[in-house]
C-alpha positions as CSV (number, residue, x, y, z in Angstrom):
1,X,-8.6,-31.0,8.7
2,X,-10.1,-30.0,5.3
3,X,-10.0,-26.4,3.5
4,X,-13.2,-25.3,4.8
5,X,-12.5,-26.1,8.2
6,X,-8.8,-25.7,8.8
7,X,-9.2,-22.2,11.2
8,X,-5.4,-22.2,10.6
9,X,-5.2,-22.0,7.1
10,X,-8.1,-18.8,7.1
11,X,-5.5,-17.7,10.3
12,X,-8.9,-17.8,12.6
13,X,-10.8,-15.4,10.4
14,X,-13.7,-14.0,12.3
15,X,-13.2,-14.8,15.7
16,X,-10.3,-14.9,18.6
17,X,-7.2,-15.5,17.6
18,X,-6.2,-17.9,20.2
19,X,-2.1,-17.4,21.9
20,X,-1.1,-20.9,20.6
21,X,-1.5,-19.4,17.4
22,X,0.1,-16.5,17.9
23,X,3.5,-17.5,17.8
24,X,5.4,-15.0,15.4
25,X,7.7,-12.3,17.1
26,X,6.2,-8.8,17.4
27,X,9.0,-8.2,14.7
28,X,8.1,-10.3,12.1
29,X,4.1,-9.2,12.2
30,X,5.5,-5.7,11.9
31,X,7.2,-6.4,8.6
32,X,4.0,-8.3,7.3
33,X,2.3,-5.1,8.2
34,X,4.6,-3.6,5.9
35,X,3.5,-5.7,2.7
36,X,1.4,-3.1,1.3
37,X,4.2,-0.3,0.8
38,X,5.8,-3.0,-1.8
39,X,2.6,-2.4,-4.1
40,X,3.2,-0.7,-6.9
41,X,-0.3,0.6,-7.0
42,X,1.2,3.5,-4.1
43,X,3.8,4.2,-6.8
44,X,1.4,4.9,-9.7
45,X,-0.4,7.0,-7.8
46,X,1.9,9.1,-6.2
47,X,3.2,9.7,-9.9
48,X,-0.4,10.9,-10.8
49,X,-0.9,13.5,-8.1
50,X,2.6,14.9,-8.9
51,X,1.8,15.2,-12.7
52,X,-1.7,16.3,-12.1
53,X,-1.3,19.1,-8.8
54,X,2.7,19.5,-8.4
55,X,4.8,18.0,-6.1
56,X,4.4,20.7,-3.5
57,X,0.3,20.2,-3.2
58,X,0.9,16.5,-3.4
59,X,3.3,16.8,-0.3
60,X,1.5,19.1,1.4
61,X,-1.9,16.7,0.5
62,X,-0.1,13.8,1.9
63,X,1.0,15.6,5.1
64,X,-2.5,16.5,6.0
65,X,-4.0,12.9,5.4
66,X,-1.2,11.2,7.3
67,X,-2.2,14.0,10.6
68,X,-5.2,13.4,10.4
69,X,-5.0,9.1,9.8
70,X,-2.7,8.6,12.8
71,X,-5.1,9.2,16.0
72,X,-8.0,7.7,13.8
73,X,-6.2,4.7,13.7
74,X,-3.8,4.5,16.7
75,X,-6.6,3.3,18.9
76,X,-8.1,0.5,16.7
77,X,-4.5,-0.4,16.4
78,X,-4.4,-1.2,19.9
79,X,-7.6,-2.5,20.3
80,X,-6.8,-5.4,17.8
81,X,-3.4,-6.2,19.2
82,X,-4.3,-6.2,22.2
83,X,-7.7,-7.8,22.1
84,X,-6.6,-10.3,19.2
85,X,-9.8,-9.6,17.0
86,X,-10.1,-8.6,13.4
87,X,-11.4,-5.1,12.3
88,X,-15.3,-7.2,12.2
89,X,-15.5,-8.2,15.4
90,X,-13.9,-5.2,17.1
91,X,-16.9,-3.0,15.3
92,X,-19.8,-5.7,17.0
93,X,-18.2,-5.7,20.6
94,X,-17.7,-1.5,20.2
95,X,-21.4,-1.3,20.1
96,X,-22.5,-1.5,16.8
97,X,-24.0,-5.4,16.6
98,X,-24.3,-7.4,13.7
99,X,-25.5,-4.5,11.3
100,X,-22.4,-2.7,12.2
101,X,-19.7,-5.5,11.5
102,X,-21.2,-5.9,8.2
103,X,-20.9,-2.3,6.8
104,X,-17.7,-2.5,8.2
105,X,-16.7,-5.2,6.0
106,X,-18.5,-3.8,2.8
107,X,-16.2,-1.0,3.6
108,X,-13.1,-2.6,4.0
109,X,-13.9,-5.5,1.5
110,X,-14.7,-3.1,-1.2
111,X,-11.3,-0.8,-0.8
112,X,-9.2,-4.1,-0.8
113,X,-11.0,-5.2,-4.3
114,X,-10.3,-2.2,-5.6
115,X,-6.8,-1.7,-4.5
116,X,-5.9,-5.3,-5.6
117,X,-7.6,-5.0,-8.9
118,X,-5.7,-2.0,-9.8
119,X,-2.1,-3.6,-8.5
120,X,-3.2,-7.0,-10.3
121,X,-4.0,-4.5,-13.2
122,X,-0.6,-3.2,-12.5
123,X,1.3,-6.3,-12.4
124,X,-0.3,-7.8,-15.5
125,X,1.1,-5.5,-17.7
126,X,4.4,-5.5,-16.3
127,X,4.4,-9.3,-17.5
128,X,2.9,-8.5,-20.8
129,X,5.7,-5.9,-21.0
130,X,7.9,-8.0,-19.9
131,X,7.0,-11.7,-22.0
132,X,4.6,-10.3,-24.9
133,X,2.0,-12.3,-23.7
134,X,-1.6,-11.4,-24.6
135,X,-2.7,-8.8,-21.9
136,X,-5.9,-11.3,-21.0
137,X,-3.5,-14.3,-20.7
138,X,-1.8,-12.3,-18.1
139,X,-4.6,-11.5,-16.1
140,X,-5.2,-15.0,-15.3
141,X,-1.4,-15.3,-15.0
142,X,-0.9,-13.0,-12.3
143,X,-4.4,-13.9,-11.1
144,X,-3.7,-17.7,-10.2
145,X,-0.4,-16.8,-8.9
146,X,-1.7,-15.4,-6.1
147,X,-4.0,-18.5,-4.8
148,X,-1.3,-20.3,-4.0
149,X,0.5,-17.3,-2.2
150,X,-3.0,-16.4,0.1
151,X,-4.2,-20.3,0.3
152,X,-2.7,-20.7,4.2
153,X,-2.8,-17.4,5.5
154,X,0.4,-16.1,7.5
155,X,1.5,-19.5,8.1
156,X,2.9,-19.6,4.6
157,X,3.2,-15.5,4.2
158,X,5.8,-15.5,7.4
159,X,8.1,-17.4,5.7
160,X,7.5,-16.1,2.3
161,X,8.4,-12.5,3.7
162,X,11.2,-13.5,5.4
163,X,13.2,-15.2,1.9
164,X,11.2,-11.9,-0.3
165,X,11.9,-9.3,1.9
166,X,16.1,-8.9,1.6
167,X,15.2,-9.2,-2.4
168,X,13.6,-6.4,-2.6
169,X,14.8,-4.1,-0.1
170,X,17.8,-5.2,-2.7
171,X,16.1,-4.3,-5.9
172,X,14.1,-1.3,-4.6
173,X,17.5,0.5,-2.9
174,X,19.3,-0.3,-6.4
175,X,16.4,1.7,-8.0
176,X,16.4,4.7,-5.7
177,X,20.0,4.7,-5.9
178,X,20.2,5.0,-9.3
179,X,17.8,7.6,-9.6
180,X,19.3,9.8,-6.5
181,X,23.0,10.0,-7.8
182,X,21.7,10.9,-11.2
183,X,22.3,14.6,-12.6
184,X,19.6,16.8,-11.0
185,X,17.9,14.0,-9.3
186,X,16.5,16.8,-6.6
187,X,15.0,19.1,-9.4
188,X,14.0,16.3,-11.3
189,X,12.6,15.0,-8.3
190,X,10.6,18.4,-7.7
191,X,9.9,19.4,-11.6
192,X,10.0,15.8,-13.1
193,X,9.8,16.4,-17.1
194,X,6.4,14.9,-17.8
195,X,5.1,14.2,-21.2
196,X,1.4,15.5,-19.8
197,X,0.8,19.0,-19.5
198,X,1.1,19.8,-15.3
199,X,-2.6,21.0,-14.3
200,X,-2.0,23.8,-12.0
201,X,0.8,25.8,-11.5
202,X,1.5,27.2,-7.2
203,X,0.1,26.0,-4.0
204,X,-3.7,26.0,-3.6
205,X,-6.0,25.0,-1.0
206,X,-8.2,22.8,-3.8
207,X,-5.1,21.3,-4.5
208,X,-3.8,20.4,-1.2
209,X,-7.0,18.8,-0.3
210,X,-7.8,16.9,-3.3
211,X,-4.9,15.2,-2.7
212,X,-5.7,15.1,1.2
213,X,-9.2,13.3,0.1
214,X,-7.7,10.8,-1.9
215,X,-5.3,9.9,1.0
216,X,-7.6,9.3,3.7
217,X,-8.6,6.4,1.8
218,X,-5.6,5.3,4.2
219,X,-7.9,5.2,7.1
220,X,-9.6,2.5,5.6
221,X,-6.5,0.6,5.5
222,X,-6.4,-0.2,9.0
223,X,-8.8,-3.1,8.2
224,X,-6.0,-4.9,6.6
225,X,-3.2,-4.0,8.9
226,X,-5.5,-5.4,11.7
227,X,-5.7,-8.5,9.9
228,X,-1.6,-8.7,11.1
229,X,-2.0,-7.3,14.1
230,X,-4.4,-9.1,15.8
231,X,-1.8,-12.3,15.6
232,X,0.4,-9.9,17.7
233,X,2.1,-12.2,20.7
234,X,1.2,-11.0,24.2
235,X,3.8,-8.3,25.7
236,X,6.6,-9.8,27.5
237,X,7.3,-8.1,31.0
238,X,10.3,-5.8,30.2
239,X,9.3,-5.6,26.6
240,X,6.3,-3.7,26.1
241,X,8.1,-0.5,24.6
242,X,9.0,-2.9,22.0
243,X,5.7,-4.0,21.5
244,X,4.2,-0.9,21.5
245,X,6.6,0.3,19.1
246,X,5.6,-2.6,16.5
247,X,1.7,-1.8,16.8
248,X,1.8,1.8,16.5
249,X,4.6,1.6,13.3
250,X,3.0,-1.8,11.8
251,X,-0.7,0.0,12.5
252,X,-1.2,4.1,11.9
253,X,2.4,4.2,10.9
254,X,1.2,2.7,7.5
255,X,0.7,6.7,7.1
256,X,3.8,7.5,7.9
257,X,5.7,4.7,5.0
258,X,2.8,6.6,2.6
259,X,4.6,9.6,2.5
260,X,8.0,7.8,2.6
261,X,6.5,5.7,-0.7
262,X,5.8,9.2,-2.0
263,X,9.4,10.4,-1.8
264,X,10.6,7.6,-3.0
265,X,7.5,7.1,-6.3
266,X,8.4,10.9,-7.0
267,X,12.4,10.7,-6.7
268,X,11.7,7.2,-9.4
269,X,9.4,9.6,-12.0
270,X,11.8,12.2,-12.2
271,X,14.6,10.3,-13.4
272,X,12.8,8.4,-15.7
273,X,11.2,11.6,-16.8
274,X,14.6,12.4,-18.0
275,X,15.1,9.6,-19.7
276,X,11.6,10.0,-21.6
277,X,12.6,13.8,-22.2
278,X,15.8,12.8,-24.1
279,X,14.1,10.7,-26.4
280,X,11.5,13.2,-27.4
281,X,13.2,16.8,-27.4
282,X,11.6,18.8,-29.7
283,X,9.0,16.0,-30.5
284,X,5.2,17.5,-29.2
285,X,3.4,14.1,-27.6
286,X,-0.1,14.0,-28.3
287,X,-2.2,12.0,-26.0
288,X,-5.5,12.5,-27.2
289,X,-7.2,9.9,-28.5
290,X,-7.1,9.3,-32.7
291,X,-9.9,10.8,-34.2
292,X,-12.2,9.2,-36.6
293,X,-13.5,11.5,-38.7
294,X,-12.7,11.1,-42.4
């Protein structure tokens, strides 16, 4: 078959995913459900609500999005899994026809452009960091390093996963390691030393759902982690706990890793916080822009 009509290599995109197909563990879909809590995009972010509301609004924020996200999604969850459809078809046979499945994937199409662009964004200047290459260069870099890595679908991602996964489970527990047996890491953690002024000081309801708005983005989400779980095996007799278990922690308990990403994003900006505060004590940082006046 060619590449525009290999249904494997676009992992039957748009219609049933047939059960010959389907032949990854409920395991191993799980952890490809998990591929999003690796982006470093959750990371930023979390660092930004901290610095902006305070780590106790930010909590709290996250708390309230991940309540309210987990019945939203726990029955599209199933619904995919069980009915092997993507997030598309599952909004035409719901009800809501053609019209329907294509606000649905305006929806979903435009929070995964968004997300990527900002974690390509992200990853582009880690290499320009990291090499000294020209920012643009490195866009396109990081940007054709990916089409090889999407080109055949979970076919190629499965085993991908399986050699990456160990690496950076690795990497990322060396991190958070470091950072929790450093001095203070729990106040640092709570009150990291920012070189921005903190924007409000106490718990307050504007806070709390600011932050609770931003995070029900997560909802959204779904779309993606249905585009896993529809390739979901059938439930073996004697095994359908386990199953279960898999959908509900590969599907709505996305929300759940959120606010595990935000321990771990918060627990990483406090100790380097320290690190920035012991270069600069006593130095005022001035982020405003230069001015141009003569």
């Amino acid at each position: 078959m060619g590449l525009a009509d290999n249904p494997e290599m676009e992992d039957y995109s748009l219609r049933y995913t047939p059960a010959a197909f389907r032949k990854w563990s409920p395991w191993m879909v799980f952890l490809s459900c998990l591929v999003g809590i690796s982006a470093m995009a959750g990371y930023a972010l979390d660092a930004a609500f901290v610095d902006a509301f305070g780590f106790a609004n930010a909590l709290t924020g996250f708390l309230v999005a991940a309540a309210v996200t987990l019945p939203l999604t726990l029955v599209i969850a199933f619904a995919i899994a069980r009915g092997h459809v993507d997030i598309d078809l599952l909004t035409r046979g719901s009800g809501f026809g053609y019209l329907g499945s294509t606000l649905t994937s305006l929806v979903y199409a435009t929070y995964t452009l968004i997300f990527l662009a900002y974690e390509g964004a992200i990853m582009a200047q880690a290499v320009t960091a990291l090499t000294g290459l020209d920012i643009h260069l490195s866009y396109v870099v990081v940007s054709a390093v990916m089409i090889p890595l999407t080109l055949y679908g979970m076919t190629f991602s499965a085993k991908f996963q399986a050699w990456t996964w160990p690496v950076w489970i690795a990497l990322i527990g060396l991190a958070l390691g470091t950072a929790a047996t450093a001095p203070d890491a729990g106040h640092n953690m709570v009150h990291p030393a920012t070189v921005s002024p903190s924007g409000l000081a106490g718990m307050t309801v504007l806070a709390v759902f600011t932050i609770a708005a931003a995070q029900l983005s997560l909802a959204t989400q779904v779309g993606e982690q249905g585009d896993y779980l529809r390739l979901m095996p059938d439930p073996e007799p004697g095994r359908r706990g386990r199953w279960r278990l898999a959908v509900i922690m590969g599907g709505p308990g996305f929300a759940l890793f959120a606010v595990g990403i935000f321990f771990a994003s918060t627990l990483l900006v406090g100790y380097a916080s320290t690190k920035i505060g012991a270069d600069h004590v006593g130095v005022p940082v001035d982020l405003s822009p230069p001015s141009t006046s003569g």
